[in-house]
N, C-alpha and C positions, 0 to 999 in steps of 0.2 A: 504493500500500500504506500501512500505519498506520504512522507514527514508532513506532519503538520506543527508548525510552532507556537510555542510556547504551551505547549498539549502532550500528555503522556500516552503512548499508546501501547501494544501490545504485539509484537509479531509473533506468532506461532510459528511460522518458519523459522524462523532464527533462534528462538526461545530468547528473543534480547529484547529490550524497552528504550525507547529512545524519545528524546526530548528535545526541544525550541530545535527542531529540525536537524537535532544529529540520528543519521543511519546506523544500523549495525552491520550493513552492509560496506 
């Protein structure tokens, strides 16, 4: 899914959390 900033979200892919638009990719 697209980073969105300043927002926590949840990849099941990655099993990583990323925030104000850092990837785990």
């Amino acid at each position: 899914p697209v980073c969105q900033p300043l927002t926590v979200n949840h990849n099941p892919g990655s099993g990583h959390w990323y925030v104000a638009g850092l990837s785990p990719q």
